[in-house]
Structures are given as structure tokens and as C-alpha cells.
LOVOKOL-555061 format. One record per residue (C-alpha): residue in three letters; y, z, x; residue number from 1. Coordinates in Angstrom, 3 decimals, always signed. Each point is the difference from the previous one (the first is absolute). Layout:
% LOVOKOL-555061
{sero->ALA, yy->Y, zz->Z, xx->X, filo->NUM}
...
END
This chain:
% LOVOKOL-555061
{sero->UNK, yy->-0.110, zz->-87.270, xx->-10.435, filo->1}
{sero->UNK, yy->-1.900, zz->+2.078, xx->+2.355, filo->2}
{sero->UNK, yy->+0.794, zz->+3.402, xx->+0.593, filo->3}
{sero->UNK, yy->-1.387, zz->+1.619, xx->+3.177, filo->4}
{sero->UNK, yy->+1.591, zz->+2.899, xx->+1.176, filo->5}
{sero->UNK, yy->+1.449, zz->+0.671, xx->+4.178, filo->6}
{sero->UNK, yy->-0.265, zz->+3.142, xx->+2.218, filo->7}
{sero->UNK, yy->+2.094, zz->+3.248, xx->-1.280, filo->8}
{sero->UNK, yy->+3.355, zz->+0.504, xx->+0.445, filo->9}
{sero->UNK, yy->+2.827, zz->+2.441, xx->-0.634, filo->10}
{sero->UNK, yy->+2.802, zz->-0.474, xx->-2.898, filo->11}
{sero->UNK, yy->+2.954, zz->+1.700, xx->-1.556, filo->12}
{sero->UNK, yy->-0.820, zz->+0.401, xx->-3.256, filo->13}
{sero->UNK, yy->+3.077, zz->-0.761, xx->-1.947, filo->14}
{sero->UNK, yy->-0.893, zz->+2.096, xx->-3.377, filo->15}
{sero->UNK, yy->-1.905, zz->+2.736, xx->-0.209, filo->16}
{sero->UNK, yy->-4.040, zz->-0.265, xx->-0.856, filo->17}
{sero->UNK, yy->-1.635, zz->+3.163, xx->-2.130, filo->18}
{sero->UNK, yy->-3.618, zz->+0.566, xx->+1.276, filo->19}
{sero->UNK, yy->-2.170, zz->+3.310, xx->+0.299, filo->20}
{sero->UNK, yy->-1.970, zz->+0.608, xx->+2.742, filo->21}
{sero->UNK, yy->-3.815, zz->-0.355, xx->+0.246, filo->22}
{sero->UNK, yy->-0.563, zz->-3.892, xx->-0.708, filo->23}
{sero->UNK, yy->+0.882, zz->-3.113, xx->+2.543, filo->24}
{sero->UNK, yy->+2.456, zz->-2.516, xx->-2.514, filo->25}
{sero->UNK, yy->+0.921, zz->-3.148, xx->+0.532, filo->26}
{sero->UNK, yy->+3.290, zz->-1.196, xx->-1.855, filo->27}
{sero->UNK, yy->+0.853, zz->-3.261, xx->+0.037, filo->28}
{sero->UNK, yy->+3.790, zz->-0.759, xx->+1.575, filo->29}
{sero->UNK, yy->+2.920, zz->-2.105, xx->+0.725, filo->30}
{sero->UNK, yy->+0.203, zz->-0.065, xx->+4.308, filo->31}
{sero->UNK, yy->+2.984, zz->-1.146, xx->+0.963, filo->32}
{sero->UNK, yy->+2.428, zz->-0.287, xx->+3.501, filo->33}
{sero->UNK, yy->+2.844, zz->+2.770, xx->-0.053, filo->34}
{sero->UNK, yy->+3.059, zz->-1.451, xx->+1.778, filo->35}
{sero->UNK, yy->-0.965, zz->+2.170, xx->+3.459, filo->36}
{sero->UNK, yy->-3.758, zz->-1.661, xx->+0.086, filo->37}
{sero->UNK, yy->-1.502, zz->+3.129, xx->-1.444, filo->38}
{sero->UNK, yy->-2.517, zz->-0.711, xx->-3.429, filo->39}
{sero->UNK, yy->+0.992, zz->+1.296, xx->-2.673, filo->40}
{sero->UNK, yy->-2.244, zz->+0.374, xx->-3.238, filo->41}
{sero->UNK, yy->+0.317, zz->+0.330, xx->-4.031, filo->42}
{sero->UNK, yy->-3.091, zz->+0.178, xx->-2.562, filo->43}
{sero->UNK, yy->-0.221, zz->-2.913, xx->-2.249, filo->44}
{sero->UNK, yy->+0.195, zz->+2.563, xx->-2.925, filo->45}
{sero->UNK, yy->-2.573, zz->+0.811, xx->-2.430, filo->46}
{sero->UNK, yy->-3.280, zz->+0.323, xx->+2.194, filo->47}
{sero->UNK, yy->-2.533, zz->-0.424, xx->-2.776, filo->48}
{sero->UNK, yy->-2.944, zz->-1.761, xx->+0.690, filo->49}
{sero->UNK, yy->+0.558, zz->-2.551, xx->-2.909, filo->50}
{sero->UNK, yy->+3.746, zz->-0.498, xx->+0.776, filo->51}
{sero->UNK, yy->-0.697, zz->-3.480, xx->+2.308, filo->52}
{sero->UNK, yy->+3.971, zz->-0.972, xx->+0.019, filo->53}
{sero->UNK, yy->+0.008, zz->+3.060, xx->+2.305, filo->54}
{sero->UNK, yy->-2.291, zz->-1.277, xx->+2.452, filo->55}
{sero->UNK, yy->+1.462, zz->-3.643, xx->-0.333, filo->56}
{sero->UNK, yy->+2.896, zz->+1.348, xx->+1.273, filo->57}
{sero->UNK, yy->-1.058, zz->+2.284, xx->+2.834, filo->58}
{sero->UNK, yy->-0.027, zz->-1.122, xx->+3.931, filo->59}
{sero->UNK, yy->-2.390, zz->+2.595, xx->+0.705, filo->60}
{sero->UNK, yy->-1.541, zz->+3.356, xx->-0.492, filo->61}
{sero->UNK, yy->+1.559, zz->+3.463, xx->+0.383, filo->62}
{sero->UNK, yy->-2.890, zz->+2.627, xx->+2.140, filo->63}
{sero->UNK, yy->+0.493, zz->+3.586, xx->-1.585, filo->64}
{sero->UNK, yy->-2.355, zz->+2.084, xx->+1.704, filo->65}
{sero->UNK, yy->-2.471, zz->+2.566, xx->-0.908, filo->66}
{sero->UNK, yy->+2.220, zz->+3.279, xx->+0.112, filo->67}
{sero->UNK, yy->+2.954, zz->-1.968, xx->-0.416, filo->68}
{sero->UNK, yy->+2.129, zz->+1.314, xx->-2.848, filo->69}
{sero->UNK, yy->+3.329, zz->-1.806, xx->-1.769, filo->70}
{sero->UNK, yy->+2.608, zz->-2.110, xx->+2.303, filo->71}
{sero->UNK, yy->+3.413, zz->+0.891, xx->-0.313, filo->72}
{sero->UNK, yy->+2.730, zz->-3.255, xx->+0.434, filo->73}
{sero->UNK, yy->+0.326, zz->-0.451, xx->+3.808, filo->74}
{sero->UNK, yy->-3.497, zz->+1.159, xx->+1.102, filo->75}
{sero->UNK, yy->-2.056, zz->-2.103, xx->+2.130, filo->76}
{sero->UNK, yy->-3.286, zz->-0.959, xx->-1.378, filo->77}
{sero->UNK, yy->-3.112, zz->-2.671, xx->+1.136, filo->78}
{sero->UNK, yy->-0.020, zz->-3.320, xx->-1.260, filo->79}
{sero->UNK, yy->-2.430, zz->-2.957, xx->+0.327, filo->80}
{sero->UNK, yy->+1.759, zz->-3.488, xx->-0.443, filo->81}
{sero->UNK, yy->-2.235, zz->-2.937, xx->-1.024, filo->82}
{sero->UNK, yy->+0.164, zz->-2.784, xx->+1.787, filo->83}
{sero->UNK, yy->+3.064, zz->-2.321, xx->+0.319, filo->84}
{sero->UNK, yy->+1.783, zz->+2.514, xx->-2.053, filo->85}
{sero->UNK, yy->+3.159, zz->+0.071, xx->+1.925, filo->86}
END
């Protein structure tokens, strides 16, 4: 299966994400249609680049920015859905 990833666009993250500031991550996540329209977004889990059930699971990618720091439950955060993913 190809996976090409779409233009950027806002979630609600629906757990919260630890990160510290000073890198760009990408985590792979779960996008999914909250019942007002709005995205809404989980991580897969265990982000580890060896762990490949996470990314067989993911719809697309999670952006935490540069300066970024941790996402509490409820925050909005970037995410890039591959193609066809919902």
C-alpha cells in the first residue's frame, strides 16, 4: 500500500503527547471524524522506529514543531493524513 501524505491540518488530540522542545517529531496516529466534523487524533502507541504494527496502524503523521513542547488531552495539534486515509 502506498503511503503519501496530504496538506496539514489541525486535530484534537485525544491523549496527551510528551515531547521537549528543540527537535521537529513526527508521531505516527489514528485520524479520525469527531461527531461535529472536527479531526480528532490518538498516537498509535509506542513510537519506536522498529515497532512497524505502529505504523501499520496509523492514518497519518502527527507535526510537533520545533519549540513545541508536550500536548495536553484537548490541544489542537498539525497532522498530515496519507492519502485515502479517511
Amino acid at each position: 500500500m502506498q503511503r503519501i501524505c496530504t496538506a496539514v491540518a489541525q486535530a484534537r488530540s485525544l491523549v496527551p503527547i510528551r515531547k521537549k522542545p528543540g527537535r521537529t517529531e513526527y508521531q505516527r496516529g489514528i485520524v479520525s471524524t469527531a461527531a461535529d466534523g472536527s479531526l480528532q487524533v490518538k498516537t498509535t502507541g509506542n513510537q519506536g522506529s522498529g515497532v512497524l504494527n505502529s505504523m501499520a496502524q496509523a492514518n497519518g503523521l502527527i507535526v510537533l514543531h520545533h519549540g513545541q513542547g508536550s500536548v495536553a488531552e484537548g490541544e489542537e495539534v498539525d497532522v498530515m493524513m496519507f492519502v485515502g486515509a479517511i
